[in-house]
N, C-alpha and C positions, 0 to 999 in steps of 0.2 A: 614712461618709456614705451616705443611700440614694440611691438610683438612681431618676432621672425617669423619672413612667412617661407622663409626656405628649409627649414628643421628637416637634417637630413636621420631616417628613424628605421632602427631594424629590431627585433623581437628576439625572446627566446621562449622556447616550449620545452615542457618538462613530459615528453615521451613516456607516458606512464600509466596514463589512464584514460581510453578510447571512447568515455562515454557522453561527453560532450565536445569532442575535441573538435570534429570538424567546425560546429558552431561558432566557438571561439574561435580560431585561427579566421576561416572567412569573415569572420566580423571586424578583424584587424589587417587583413590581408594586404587590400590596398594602399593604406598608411604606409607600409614600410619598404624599403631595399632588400634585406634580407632576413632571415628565421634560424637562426642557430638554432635548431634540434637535437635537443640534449638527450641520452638514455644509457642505461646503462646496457655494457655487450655481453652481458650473460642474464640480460632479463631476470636481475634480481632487485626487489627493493629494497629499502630505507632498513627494512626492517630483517632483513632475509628470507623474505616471500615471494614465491614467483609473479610476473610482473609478463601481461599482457603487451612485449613490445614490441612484436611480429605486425601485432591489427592494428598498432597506432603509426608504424611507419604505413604499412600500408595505406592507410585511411590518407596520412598526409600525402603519399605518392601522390593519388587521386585526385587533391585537388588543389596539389602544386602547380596549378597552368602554365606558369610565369617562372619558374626554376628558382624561386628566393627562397626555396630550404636547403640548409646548408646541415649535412646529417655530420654529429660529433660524437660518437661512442666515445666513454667512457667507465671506470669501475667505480663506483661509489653504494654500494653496499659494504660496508667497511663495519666487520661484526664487532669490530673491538672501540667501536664508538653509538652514541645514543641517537634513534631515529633522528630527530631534529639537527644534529648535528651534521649527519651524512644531509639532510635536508640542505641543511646552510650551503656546505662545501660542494656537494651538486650546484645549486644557485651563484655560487662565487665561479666556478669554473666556465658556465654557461655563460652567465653576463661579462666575466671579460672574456670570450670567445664573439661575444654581439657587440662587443664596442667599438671594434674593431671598423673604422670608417665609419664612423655617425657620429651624431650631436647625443641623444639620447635612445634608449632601450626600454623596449614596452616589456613589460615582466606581469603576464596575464598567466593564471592558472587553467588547463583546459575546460576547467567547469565554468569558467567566467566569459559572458559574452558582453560585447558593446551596444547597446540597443542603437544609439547614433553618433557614429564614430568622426561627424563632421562637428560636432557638438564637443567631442573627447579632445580633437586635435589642437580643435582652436583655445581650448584649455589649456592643454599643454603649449602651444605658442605663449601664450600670456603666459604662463609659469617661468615660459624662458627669458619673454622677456622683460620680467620683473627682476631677472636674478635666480631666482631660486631652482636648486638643484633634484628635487624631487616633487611628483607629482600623487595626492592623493585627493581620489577621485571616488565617490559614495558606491557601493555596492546593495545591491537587493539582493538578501540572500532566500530564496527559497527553500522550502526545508523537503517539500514533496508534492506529490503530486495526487489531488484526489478524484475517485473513480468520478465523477461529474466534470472532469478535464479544468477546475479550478485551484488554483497552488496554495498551501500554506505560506504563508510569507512573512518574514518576522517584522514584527512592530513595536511602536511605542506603546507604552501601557494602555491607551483610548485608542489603539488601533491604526494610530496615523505611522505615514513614512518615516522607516527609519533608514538614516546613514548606516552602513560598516565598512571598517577601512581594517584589513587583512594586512596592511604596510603600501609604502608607494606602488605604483602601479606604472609608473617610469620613472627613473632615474637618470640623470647625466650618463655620459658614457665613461667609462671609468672606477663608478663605483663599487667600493665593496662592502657589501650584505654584510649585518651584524648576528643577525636572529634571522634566518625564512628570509621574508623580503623586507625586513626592518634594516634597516640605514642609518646612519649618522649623515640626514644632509638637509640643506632648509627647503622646508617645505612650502609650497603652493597649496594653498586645500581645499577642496570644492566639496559644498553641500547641496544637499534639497530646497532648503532656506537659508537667505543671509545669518539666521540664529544655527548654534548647533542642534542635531536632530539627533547624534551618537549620545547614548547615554552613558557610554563607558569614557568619554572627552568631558573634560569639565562642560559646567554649563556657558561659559564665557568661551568655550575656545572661537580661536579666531576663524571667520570662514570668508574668505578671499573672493569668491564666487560661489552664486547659487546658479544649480540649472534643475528642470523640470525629473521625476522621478521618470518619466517617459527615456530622457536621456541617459539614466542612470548606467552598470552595468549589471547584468543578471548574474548573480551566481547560483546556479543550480547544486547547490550545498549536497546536500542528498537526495537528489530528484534523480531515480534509478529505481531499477528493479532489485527484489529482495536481494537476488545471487548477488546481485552489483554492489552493493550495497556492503553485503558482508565479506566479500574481496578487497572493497575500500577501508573497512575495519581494520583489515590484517596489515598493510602494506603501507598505509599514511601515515606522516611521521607521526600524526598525534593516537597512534594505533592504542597506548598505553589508557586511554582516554575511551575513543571511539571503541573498542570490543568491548567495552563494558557491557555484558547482557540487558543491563537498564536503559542504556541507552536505545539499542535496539530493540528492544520490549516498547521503550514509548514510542518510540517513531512507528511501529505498525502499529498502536494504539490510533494514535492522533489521525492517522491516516484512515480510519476505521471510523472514525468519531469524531472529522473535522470542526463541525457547528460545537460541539463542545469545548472541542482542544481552543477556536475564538473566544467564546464567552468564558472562558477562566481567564484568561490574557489579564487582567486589572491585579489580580490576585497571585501573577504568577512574578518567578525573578527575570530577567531582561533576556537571559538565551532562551526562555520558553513562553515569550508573546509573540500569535499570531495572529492576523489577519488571512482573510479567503483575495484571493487576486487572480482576475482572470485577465491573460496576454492576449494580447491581437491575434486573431483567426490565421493570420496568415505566418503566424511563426510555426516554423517546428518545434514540435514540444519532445518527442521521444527519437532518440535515432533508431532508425530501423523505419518508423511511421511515415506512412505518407499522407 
């Protein structure tokens, strides 16, 4: 079946967290019609934390050129239900707020960027025009950033590229979220290799498309400053998890003792193998940096 080349596509953004946000939105900018910009109107989070949402609208003013943000206050800090939950029901409000006139809805996290989003799209064509109602597409999650301007980045246990799929990363228009961005709907699935590279996916899972880790998208996990960092602990749905002091104790560990935090990788369990990865000179690596 060929592949539509008319996919008409708009976005939604979860107004919440200013620390890679521009990156991501410009990296999908073009792609879409419009940006349903979700936040909550009393700048509270998931968790009932205050919530940075004054510099994230601003941020997106700025580089709204083209007027496709379409701003939706809303209240979803809802104390009498669980982080992840208020998570979901944020997500379900937003996405059908985006499907509103299109084919499908790119449901990108602000930490996540497109490295080549002509490479993304044409994926997503072929996912449509196979049929299938959801797209999942490989992420590189970065875990940090070390003073030698090189990233931890998580790997297979001998260091090679790994897949991770956080849930589709677009879906039909229409649908509704079960879990975050997990879905009940058939999936397209794109890998690094025709073989799976996710260790957490059987080893047979099916992989519909390979593209180059080049194409991949960045997710800058926790690549932020301390403060930022332990802001993102308090406020994200998986906050019960994240302020763990251990976990924060290793991550300024690893970052201190990158060449080590590598060479244990063989010996470690899958969320804590890294490899050293250094991005093209010409990305921005920190906002604020020029």
């Amino acid at each position: 079946m060929s592949a539509p080349r008319d996919l008409r596509l708009n976005a939604y953004v979860l107004a919440a967290d200013p620390w890679w946000l521009e990156e991501s939105v410009r990296s999908y900018y073009h792609l879409v019609d419009r940006i349903v910009v979700s936040y909550d109107q009393d700048a509270t989070s998931w968790t009932g934390t205050p919530l940075p949402v004054e510099e994230c609208l601003r941020r997106l003013r700025a580089i709204d050129v083209e007027g496709k943000c379409d701003y939706r206050p809303g209240r979803f800090a809802r104390p009498d239900h669980e982080p992840l939950e208020n998570d979901t029901h944020q997500r379900t409000v937003a996405l059908g707020q985006a499907s509103e006139g299109c084919d499908w809805v790119i449901q990108l996290d602000t930490d996540e960027v497109l490295q080549d989003p002509d490479t993304f799209r044409s994926c997503l064509a072929e996912a449509a025009g196979r049929g299938a109602t959801g797209l999942e597409y490989p992420s590189r999650y970065l875990y940090a950033r070390t003073p030698h301007g090189k990233f931890l980045e998580m790997s297979s246990r001998w260091w090679g590229t790994m897949g991770n799929y956080p849930g589709p990363v677009a879906v039909v228009a229409g649908t509704t979220p079960r879990h975050a961005r997990q879905a009940e709907v058939d999936l397209f699935r794109v890998d690094f290799s025709p073989h799976n590279t996710d260790p957490r996916h059987p080893f047979d899972a099916v992989v519909h498309r390979a593209v180059s880790p080049d194409a991949g998208i960045l997710h800058y996990y926790w690549v932020r400053s301390e403060e930022n960092m332990v802001r993102k602990t308090r406020w994200s749905g998986h906050a019960d998890t994240y302020s763990q002091p251990k976990r924060l104790h290793d991550w300024q560990w690893r970052m201190k003792h990158p060449l080590l935090t590598v060479l244990s990788a063989p010996f470690q369990p899958v969320d804590n193998r890294f490899r050293l990865t250094r991005l093209p000179a010409e990305r921005r690596y920190w906002v604020g940096e020029s």
